[in-house]
N, C-alpha and C positions, 0 to 999 in steps of 0.2 A: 473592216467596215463598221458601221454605223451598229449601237445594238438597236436591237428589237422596241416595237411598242411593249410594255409593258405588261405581263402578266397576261398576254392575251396576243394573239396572232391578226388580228385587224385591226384599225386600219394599223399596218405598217408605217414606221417614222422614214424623213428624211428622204436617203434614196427612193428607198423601196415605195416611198408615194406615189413614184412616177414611174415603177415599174415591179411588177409582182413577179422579178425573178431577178433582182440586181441585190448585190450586198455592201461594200467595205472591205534518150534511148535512141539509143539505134533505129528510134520508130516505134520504139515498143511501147504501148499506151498500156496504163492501169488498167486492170477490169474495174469492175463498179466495186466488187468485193473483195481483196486480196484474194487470191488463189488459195488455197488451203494445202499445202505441198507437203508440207509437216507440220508436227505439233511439237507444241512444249507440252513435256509428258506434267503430271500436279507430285508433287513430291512424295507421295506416299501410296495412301489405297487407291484401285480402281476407279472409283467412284472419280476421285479426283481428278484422273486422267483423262476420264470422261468431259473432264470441263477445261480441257485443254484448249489452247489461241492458235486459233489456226494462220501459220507463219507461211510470208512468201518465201517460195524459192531463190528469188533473187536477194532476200536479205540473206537465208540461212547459206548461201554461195561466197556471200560478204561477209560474216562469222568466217567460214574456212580458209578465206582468203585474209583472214587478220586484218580487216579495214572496220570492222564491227567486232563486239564483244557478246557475250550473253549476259554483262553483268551490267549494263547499260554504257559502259565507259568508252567511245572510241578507240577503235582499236590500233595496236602500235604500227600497221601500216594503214593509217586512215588518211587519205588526201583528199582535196578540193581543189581546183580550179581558179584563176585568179585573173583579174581584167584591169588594166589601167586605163580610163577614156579622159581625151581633151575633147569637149563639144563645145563649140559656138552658137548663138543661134540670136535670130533678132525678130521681136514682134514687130508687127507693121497694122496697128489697131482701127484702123481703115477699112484695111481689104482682110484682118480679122487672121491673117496669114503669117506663121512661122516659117523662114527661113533658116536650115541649120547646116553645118560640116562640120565632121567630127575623125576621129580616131581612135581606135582599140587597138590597144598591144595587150593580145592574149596568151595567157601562161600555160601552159600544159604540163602540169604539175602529177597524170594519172602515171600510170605503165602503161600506156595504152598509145598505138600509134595513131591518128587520127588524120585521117584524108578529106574528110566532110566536118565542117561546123556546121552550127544551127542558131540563127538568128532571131530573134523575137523582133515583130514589128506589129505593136500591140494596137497602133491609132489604126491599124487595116479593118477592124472591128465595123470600122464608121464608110469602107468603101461600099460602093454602089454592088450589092448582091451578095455581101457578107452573111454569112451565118454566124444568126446570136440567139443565146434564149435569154434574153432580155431587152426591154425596149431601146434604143437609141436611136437619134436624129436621124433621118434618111435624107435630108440634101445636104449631105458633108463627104468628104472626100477622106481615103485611106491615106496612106503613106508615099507621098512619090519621089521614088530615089532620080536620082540625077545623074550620079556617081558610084559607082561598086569596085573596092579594087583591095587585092589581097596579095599581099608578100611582093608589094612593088609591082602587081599585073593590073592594069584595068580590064575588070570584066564582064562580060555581058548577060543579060538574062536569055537562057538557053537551055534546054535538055539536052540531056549528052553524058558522057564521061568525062572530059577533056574538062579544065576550069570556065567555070561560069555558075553561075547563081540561078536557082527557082523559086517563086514564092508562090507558097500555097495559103491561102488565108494570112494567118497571123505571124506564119513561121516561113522563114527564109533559111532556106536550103543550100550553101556555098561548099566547091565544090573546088579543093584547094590547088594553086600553081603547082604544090610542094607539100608532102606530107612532112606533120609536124611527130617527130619523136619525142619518145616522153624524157621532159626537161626543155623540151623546145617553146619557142615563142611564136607566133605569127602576128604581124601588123594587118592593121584594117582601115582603108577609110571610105568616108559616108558621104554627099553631098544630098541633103534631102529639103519636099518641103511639105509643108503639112496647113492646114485650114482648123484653127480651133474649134472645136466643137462649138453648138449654142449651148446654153440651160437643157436641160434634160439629158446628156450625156452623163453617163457613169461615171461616177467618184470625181469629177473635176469640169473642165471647161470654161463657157465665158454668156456671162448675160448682159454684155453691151458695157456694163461697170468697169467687174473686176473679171481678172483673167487665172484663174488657176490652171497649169500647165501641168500636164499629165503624161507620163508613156509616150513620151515627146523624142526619141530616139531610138535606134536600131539598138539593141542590148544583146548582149551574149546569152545563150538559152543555157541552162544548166545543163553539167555533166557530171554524173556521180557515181560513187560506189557502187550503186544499186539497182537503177534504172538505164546507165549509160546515157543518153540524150534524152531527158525530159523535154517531151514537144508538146505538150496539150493544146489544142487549140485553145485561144480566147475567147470565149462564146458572150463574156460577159457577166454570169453569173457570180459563178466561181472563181477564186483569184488567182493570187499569184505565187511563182517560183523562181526564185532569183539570185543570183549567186553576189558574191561579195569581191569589192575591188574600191578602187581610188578614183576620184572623178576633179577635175578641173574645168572650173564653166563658166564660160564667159557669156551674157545673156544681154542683147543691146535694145532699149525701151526708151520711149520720147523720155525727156527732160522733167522733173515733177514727178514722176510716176515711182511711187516707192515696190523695192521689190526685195522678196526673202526669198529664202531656198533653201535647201538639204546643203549643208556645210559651213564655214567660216569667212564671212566677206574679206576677201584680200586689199581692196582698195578703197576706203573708207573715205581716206581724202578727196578721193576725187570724185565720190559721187553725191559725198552727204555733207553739207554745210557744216560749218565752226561749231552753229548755234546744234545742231541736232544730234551733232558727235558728244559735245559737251552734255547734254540731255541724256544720249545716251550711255553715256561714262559713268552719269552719279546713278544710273537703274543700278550699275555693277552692284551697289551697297547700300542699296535704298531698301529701307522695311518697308517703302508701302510702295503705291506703282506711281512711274512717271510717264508723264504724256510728252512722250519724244516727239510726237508731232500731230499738232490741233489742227482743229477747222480751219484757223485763219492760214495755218502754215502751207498749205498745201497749194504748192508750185515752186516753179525753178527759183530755184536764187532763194530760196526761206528752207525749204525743208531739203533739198538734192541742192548741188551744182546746176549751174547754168546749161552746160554740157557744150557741143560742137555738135551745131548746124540742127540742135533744137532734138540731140540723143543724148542717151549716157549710158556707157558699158558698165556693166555689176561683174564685177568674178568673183566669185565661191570656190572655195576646195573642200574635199569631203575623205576621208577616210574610210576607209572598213565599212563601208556601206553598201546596202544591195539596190539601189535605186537612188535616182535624182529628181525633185518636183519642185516646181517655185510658182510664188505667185506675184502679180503688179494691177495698180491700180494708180489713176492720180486719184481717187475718192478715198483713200486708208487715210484711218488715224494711223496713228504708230504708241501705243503702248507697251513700259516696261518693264520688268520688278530682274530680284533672281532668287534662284531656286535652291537651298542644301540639297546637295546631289549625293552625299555619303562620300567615303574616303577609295574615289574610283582609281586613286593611282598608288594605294597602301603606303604612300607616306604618316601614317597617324594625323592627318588633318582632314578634316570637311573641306569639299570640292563645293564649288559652285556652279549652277548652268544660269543663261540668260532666259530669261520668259520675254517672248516676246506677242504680242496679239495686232492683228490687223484688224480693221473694223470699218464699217461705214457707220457715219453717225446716226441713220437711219434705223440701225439696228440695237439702239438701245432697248426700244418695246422688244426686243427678247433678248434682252441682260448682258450685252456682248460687252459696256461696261464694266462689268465684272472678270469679264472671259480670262483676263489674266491673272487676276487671284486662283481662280479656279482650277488656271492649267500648274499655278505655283506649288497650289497643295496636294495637285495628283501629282506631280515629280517627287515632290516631298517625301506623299506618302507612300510612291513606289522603291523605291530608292532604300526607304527603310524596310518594305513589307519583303522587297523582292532582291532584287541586287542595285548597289548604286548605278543614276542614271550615268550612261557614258560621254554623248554629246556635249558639244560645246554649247546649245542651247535646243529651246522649242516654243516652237511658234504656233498660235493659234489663227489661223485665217478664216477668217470670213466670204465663203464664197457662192457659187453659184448654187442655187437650190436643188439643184439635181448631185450634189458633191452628200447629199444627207450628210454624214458623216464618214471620213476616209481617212487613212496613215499613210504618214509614207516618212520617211529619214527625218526627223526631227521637226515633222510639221504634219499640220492636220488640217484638210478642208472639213469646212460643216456650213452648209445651208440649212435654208427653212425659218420654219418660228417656231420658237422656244418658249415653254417657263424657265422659273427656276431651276426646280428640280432637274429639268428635261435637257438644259443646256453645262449643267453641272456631269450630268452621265455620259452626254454624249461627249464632252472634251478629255471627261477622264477614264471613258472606256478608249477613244484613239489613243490618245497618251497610254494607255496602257499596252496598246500593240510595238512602242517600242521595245518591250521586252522580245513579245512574241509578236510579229516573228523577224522583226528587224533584230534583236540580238541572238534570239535563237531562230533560225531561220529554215524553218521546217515548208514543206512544201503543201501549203495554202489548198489547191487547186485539188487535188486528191485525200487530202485530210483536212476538211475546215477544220474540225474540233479543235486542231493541235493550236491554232492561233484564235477564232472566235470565242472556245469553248475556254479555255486558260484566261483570254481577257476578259472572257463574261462574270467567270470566277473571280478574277483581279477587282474589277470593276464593281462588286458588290463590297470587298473589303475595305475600297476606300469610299462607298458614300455613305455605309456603316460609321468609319472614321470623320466625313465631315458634315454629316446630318445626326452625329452622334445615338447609333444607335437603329438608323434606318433600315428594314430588313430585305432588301433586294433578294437575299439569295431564295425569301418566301415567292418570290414575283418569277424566278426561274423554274422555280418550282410549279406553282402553275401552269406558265406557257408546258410545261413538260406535260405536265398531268391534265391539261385540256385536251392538248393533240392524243395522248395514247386513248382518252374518252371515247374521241371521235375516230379512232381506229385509224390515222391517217400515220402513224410512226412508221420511221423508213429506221435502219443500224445509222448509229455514228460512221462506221467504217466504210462508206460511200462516197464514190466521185462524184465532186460539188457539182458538177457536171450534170449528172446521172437521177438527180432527183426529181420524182412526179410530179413534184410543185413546190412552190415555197413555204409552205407550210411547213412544209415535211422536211426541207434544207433547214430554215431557220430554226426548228428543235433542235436540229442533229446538229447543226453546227453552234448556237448558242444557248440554248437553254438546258437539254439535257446537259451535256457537258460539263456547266456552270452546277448543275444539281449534282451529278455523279460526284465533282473532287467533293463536294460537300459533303457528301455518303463515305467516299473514301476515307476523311477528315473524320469521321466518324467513327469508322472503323478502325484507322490506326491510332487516333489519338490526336492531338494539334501537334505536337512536339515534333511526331515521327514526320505525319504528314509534312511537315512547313521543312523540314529538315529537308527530306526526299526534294519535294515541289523546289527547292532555292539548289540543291546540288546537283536539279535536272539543268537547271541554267547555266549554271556553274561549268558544268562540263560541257553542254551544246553552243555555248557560246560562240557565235560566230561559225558555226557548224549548220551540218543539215539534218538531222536525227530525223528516224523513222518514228510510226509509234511502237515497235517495239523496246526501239531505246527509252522511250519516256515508260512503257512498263518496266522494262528491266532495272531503271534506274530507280522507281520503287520498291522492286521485289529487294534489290540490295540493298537498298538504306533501311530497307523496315527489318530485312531480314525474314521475309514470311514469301513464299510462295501464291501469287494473288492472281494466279490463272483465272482461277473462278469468278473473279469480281473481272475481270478483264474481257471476258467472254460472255458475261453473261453481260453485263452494262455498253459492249463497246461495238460486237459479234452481232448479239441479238437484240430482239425486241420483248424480250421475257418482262413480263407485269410482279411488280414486288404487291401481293397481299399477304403481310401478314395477320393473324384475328389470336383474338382473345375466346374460346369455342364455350370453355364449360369455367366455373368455377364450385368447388365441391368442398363438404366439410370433411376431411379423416383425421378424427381424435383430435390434438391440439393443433394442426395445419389447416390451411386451404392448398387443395393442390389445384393446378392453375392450368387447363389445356390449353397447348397452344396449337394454333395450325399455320401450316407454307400453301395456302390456296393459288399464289400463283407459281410460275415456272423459278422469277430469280430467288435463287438461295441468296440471302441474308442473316447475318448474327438478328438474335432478340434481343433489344434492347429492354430490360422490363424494371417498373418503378412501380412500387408499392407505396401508396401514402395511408397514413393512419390516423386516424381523428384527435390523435396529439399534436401533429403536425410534422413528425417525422416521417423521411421516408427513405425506404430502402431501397437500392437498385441493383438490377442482375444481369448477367448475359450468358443468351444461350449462345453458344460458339455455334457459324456457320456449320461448322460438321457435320451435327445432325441431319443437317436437310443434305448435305452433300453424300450420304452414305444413304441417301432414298427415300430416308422417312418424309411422312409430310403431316405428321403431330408426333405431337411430344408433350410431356408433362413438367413442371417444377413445384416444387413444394416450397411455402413461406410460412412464417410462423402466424398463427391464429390472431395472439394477440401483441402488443395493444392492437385493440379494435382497428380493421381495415376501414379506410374508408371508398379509394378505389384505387383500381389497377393498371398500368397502359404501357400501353409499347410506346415506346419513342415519343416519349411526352415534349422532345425539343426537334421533333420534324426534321431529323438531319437525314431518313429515310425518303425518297419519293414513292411510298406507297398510296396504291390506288384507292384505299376503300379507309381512310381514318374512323368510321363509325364503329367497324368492327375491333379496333383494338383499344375500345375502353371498358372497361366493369367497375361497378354495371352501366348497362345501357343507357 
């Protein structure tokens, strides 16, 4: 979702304007905190074991069952689940009403024999006496199936043993003809219809314009290693958990009306004019952008086909994706460029993606003119910073104001009004979720951090990169160190679910997060860190990784044991103060006391400058504090003349109290 207002918790951007709690198993539900069943013991003294990560049971069961590692690497019987869907579906922009039917042919790829699937039906959010902890529209309507039918049975909504379906809020409960053995498949099909939300609807919807389609079908719910049937309900706040499959989409919309979506348009001809194809042919290899399709263009027969009886069917195909969203409008411009994607298929050559941006021309006064340069140079500079982009293209849409800012498969809704700046971060923080969690695809809804915290981080190194120099990861730091002020900090390791307030979400899930890799980066180095952080991707790719695997996968590329930073920053709510206490003359030295005033242990970063202009720097190794002490001393040489002393003169720390770690005062 959308990041955060800036350097401060109100007013919140985008979504969250219109709601102060919205973002961007077998039954068995997460607690709020993992359960603490074992630890990883710290590699050496006590002390250190003391600062052991308290591990679920269900992961360390997946370690023994060889589907996990403890080195972060998946393990050699590691499987995932697998879905092929054909959906149809057609807007009817009148009555504001999708019609859809659809099909899944589901994999069952576990050891596990499976008698019950679980269904997500995410638009239920919006039925008449839903539970959400976030605002949405109350005269709109859930999901209403038409159709239910598995392994060739039509069947009924029912309680019972026997096959038939339940739906409880968000999650449908089907209840099979036939169990499915592992290697088996089961078919499914959908007959459903659904009423688009208005404006104010979470991450998507329709303000009478433009229509952005969201969680617009019945989807397979995950099954994994770890969890068995992840069912969380969709409350709204917190997102999502979605497994990976193949989609083919046939989408039917009046004549005129331009439409993108998560995959490759299959039928170009037929829906998109001589002149528009051609337009968008030369975007392939154009340095600057083209305008596929202007004010004047827009209607049948200029920018689309004509169509039959006044429609025209779009079909997309999508790959290896965990979700399907598209948008239409007759009001879009159609802007193009393309994007170095990096060498995605190791032939030794640069790939290309298409950028593409939807726009009302209304929304130049917040810079959407620009929107596709801007989405050019976050692929750009993702692609380099992070792993080559893999899709065929991405799209920037313009959409309803309650959409703030949302990802989804190679396209991003964003409402609202923008500056510069403001519209710069938001296009290149979504674009940055297709790493996380569309390529690594970590489960949202239980762990924001793994996807908000990674892109908030992301999302600072590239407006560094095209504000030359900008320091956002200062502005995460803040929001961090505002909230732990006001005493309102909750652990990262909370269900998005499960939080007091949004205050308290939006730290834990973007700003602390975004602070910590930065402290981390600190601690191991750029080299190590950027090393680790690219071969967490590298091997989750298309995976669902816990957060232990994104520590573990640390702990092994660095080769250091980081229990400690993992516990203390991820666990807890521990305050890093470090101070500068005494400074004292013996013989030709100054010895220099340090103190650990708060609970997190931390290395000392310490720079000594001297009124030549040189200066030295040192570090106390974490140990100290981790073996109990809370001061310590170092000695530096007298002269040449000091002139002063500080800890962390480059803020890569979130410590609470900078006053105290300068001498002098």
């Amino acid at each position: 979702m959308a990041r955060l207002a800036p350097a401060r918790l109100w007013p919140l951007s985008g979504l969250v304007l219109l709601s102060a709690l919205s973002a961007c198993s077998s039954g068995r539900s997460a607690p709020a905190t993992p359960a603490p069943a074992t630890t990883r013991a710290g590699a050496t003294a006590a002390p250190v074991r003391a600062m052991a990560v308290p591990v679920m049971e269900s992961f360390e069961q997946a370690v023994a069952r060889e589907t996990r590692t403890r080195t972060g690497v998946p393990g050699p019987r590691y499987w995932q689940q697998w879905a092929d869907y054909k959906l149809e579906a057609e807007l009817n922009p009148v009555s504001k009403r999708l019609t859809g039917t659809g099909t899944i042919t589901y994999y069952n790829r576990s050891p596990d024999t499976l008698r019950v699937v679980y269904i997500q039906l995410l638009q239920n959010i919006y039925a008449p006496g839903a539970r959400h902890n976030t605002n949405v529209p109350w005269s709109v309507e859930g999901i209403e199936l038409n159709r239910v039918a598995a392994q060739g049975k039509v069947l009924t909504a029912a309680a019972g043993e026997g096959p038939g379906y339940e739906v409880n809020g968000t999650i449908m409960r089907l209840r099979l003809p036939e169990p499915m053995t592992p290697g088996g498949r089961a078919d499914f099909a959908f007959a459903w219809k659904l009423r688009i939300p208005p404006d104010g609807a979470p991450r998507g919807g329709q303000d009478g314009e433009v229509y952005y389609v969201n969680y617009w079908y019945p989807q397979m719910a995950v099954y994994d290693d770890i969890n068995g049937w992840q069912i969380d309900q969709y409350f709204g706040n917190a997102e999502f958990y979605m497994g990976y499959g193949n989609y083919d989409v046939s989408l039917t919309v009046p004549a005129g009306w331009l439409v993108d979506a998560t995959g490759t348009l299959q039928n170009r001809s037929d829906v998109l004019t001589a002149q528009t194809r051609a337009r968008l042919d030369s975007a392939s290899s154009a340095k600057g952008i083209v305008h596929v399709v202007t004010e004047a263009d827009r209607k049948p027969g200029t920018s689309t086909t004509s169509g039959t009886d006044g429609k025209l069917t779009w079909r997309f195909r999508a790959q290896n994706v965990r979700d399907v969203a598209w948008a239409t409008s007759a009001k879009y411009l159609w802007d193009a460029t393309n994007a170095v994607a990096g060498d995605r298929d190791g032939d030794g050559r640069p790939d290309t993606a298409a950028i593409y941006s939807l726009w009302r021309p209304e929304e130049r006064i917040s810079h959407w003119d620009e929107s596709a340069r801007y989405a050019r140079h976050s692929i750009e500079f993702y692609s380099r910073y992070l792993e080559p982009y893999p899709y065929p293209h991405m799209t920037a849409v313009d959409g309803p104001t309650s959409c703030g800012g949302m990802e989804y498969p190679m396209m991003t809704c964003i409402g609202g009004q923008w500056d510069t700046l403001g519209l710069y971060e938001v296009i290149t923080h979504e674009i940055g979720h297709m790493w996380f969690p569309m390529v690594v695809g970590s489960d949202e809804k239980r762990f924001a951090w793994m996807d908000e915290g990674l892109t908030q981080f992301d999302q600072s190194q590239s407006m560094a990169d095209f504000f030359k120099g900008f320091d956002d990861e200062a502005r995460n730091q803040k929001g961090y160190l505002d909230l732990v002020e006001a005493g309102g900090e909750v652990e990262m390791m909370h269900h998005g679910d499960h939080f007091p307030n949004y205050p308290a979400y939006g730290v834990a899930a973007y700003y602390k997060p975004a602070s910590v890799l930065v402290a981390l980066r600190g601690v191991l180095g750029q080299e190590t860190f950027h090393k680790a952080f690219t071969e967490y991707i590298r091997r989750w790719q298309y995976k669902h990784p816990s957060p232990y695997d994104f520590f573990d996968t640390f702990d092994n590329v660095s080769g250091q044991d980081l229990s400690w930073f993992w516990r203390t920053w991820f666990f807890e709510t521990w305050r890093l103060d470090q101070a500068i206490d005494t400074v004292t003359t013996v013989g030709d030295s100054l010895v220099v006391g340090l103190e650990n005033r708060g609970r997190a242990p931390m290395p000392v970063k310490l720079v000594v400058t001297r009124t030549n202009g040189h200066a030295d720097s040192l570090t106390v190794p974490v140990t100290v504090w981790l073996s109990g002490a809370k001061r310590t001393t170092v000695r530096v040489a007298k002269a040449p003349a000091v002139k002063n002393i500080e800890i962390d003169p480059g803020r890569e720390f979130p410590d609470v109290d900078r006053d105290n770690q300068r001498w002098p005062r």
